[in-house]
N, C-alpha and C positions, 0 to 999 in steps of 0.2 A: 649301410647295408646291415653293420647288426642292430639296428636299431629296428630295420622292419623285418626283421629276424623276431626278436622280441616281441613286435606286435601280432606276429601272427600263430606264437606258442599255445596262447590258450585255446582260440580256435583249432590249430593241431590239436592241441590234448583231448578238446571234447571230442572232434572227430574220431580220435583213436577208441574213446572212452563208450561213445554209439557204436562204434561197430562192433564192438565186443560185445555192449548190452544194448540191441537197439531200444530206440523209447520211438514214439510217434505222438505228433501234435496233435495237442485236446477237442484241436477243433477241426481241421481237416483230415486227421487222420495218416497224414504226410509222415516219412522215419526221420528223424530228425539224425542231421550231419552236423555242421560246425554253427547251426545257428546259436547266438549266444544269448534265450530266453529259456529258462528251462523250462517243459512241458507245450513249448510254441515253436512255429517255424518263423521265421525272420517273415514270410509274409502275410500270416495272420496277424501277428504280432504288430506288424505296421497297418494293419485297419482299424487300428485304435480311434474312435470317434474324438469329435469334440462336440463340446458345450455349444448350443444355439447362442448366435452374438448378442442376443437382446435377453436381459438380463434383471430381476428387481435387485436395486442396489441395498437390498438390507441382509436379504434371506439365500439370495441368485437364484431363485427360482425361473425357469425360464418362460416368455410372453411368448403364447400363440404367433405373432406377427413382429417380426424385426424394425415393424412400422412405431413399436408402442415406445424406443427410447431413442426414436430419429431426432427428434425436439427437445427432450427432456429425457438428457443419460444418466441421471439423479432419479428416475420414475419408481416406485415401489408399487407391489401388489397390494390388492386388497386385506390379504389376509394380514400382512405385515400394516398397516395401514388400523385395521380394527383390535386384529390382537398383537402389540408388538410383541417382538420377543426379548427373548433378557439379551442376548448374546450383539455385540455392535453389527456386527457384520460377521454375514458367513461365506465363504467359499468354495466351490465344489467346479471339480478339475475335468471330468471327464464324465457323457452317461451312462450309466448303468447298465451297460448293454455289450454283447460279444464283440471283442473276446475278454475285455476286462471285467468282465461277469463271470466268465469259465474261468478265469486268474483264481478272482478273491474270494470263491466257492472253495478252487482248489488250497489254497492259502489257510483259508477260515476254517473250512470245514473235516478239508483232507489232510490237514498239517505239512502241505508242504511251503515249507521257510525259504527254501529256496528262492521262492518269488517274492518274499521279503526285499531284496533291494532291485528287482525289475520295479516293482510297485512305488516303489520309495523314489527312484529314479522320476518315473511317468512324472510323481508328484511335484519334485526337485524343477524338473522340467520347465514347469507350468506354473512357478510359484505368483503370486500378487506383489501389488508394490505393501508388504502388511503396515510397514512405519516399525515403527521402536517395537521389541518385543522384548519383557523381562523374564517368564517362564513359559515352557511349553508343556503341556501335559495332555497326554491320553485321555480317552473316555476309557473309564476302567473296568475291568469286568467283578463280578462279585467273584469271591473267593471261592465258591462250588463250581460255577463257570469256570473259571482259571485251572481248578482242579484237573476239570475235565478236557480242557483244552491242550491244558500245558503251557499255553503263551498268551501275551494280547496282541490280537494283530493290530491295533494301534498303538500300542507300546515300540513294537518296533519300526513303524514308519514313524511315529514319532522321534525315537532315537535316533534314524540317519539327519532328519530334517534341521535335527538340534544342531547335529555336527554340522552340514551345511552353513545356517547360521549365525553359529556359533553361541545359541541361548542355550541354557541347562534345561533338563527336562526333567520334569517332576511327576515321580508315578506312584508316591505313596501319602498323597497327602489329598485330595478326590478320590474317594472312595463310594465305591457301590454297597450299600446297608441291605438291602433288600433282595432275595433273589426269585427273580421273575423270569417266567418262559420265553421263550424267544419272540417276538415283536413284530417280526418283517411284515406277515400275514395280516395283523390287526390293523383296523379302520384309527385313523386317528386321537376318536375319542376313546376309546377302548388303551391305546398305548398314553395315551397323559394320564390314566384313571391310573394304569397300572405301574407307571414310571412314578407318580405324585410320591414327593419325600425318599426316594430311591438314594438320591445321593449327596455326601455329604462332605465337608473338610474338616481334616485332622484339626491343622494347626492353623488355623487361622491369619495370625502375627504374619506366616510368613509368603501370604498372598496381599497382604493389607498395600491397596493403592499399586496392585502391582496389574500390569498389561499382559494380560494369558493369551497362549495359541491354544485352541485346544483341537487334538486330533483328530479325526475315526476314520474308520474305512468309507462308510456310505451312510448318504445324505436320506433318508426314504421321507417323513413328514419332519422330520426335523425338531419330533417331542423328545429324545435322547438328547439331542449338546443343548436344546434349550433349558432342560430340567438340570444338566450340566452348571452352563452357565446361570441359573437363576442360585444355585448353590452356591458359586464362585462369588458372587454381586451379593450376595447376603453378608458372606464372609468378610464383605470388605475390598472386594479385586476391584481395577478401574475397568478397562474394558475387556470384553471379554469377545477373542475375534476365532472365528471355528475356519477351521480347512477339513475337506476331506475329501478323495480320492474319488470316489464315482458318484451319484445321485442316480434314483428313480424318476424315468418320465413320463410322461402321459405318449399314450400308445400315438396319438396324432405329431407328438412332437417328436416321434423319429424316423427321420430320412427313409426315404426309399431306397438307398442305399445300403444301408444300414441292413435293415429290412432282411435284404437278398444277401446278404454275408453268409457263409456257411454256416450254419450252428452245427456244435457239437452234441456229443452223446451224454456228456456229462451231466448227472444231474444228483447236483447238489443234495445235501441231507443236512437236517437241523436246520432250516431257515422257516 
């Protein structure tokens, strides 16, 4: 009995905490009571999408047709195929679409930290089989970015994930040298032009033959962790394997479901 006494404190506490100040959810607009995601109601919050099951095994980009790694679950795209990239393999947990798009707006943009370990969780969640990891490290922001921000929001999903586990996570040794405007918007070639030599490693010796995770928020062309890891593989790292939390998809690859979810009002600034 006191034991689901104790389980159900915190849900009391928020409840007391909403009605004194209510808040309502980002995306429906709901007053939020004892749900326990802050700025979502428990059932937005569970129409979290998933990933298409067909998959390129380098990049996870996803294939049109679940037909294309029916025969061959080793298949990669084209684009991985002509240009590889530096990084072994990458991984991306959820798409980029409501309501974990109203999250990491809110998170990124709005500063609320809060949704630091909902996010970190999702990621937790959903993790790969990765193999051996020696460091885990952030994609980093430049130091005016940081300024401006106050945190890196992959700093800190990277710090739960370390705990999880249990690799150390290194956030000052990949460094950002260059400071560039925000990316989301730009075509491809425009973000490799303007990423090219952006980032670099302090210390070298202490990545030399070592297996990186590296973090971010979202996956969009994937010229960020690749410029990342091509930094990393100069330096000396062995492999170098990316995780990150949502990707951009092509408007055909999401569900009709999806689709008809409620969007919110929120609209994001800085991206």
């Amino acid at each position: 009995m006191t034991n689901l006494l104790l389980d159900r404190i915190p849900g009391l506490m928020r409840r007391t905490v909403r009605f004194v100040l209510p808040t309502h959810c980002s995306i429906c607009g709901s007053q939020l009571s004892d749900d326990p995601t802050p700025h979502f109601c428990a059932g937005c919050w569970s129409a979290m999408a998933l990933m298409p099951p067909a998959r390129c095994s380098r990049c996870d980009r996803p294939f049109p047709s679940a037909m294309t790694t029916a025969y061959s679950p080793t298949h990669t795209c084209h684009t991985c195929v002509k240009r590889p990239p530096s990084f072994t393999r990458a991984w991306t947990l959820y798409p980029y679409t409501s309501p974990l798009r109203d999250a990491i707006c809110l998170f990124k943009y709005r500063g609320k930290v809060s949704l630091a370990s909902p996010l970190a969780a999702l990621m937790i969640d959903r993790l790969p089989l990765l193999g051996h990891v020696d460091v885990i490290m952030p994609v980093p922001l430049h130091r005016e970015r940081l300024r401006q921000r106050e945190f890196n929001q992959s700093l800190l999903l990277a710090d739960q994930i370390g705990r999880v586990l249990g690799v150390p996570v290194s956030y000052t040794n990949l460094i950002r040298t260059i400071y560039s405007p925000a990316q989301t918007a730009l075509p491809r070639k425009t973000r490799l032009k303007n990423l090219r030599g952006t980032f670099a490693v302090q210390y070298p010796d202490k990545i030399r033959m070592q297996r990186v995770l590296l973090i971010d928020d979202v996956f969009t062309t994937g010229t960020t962790v690749n410029e990342c890891a091509k930094s990393l593989r100069k330096a000396g790292s062995s492999d170098v394997l990316v995780l990150t939390l949502g990707r951009t998809l092509d408007p055909n690859l999401i569900p009709d479901r999806i689709r008809a979810h409620p969007q919110s009002n929120f609209e994001p600034f800085g991206v």
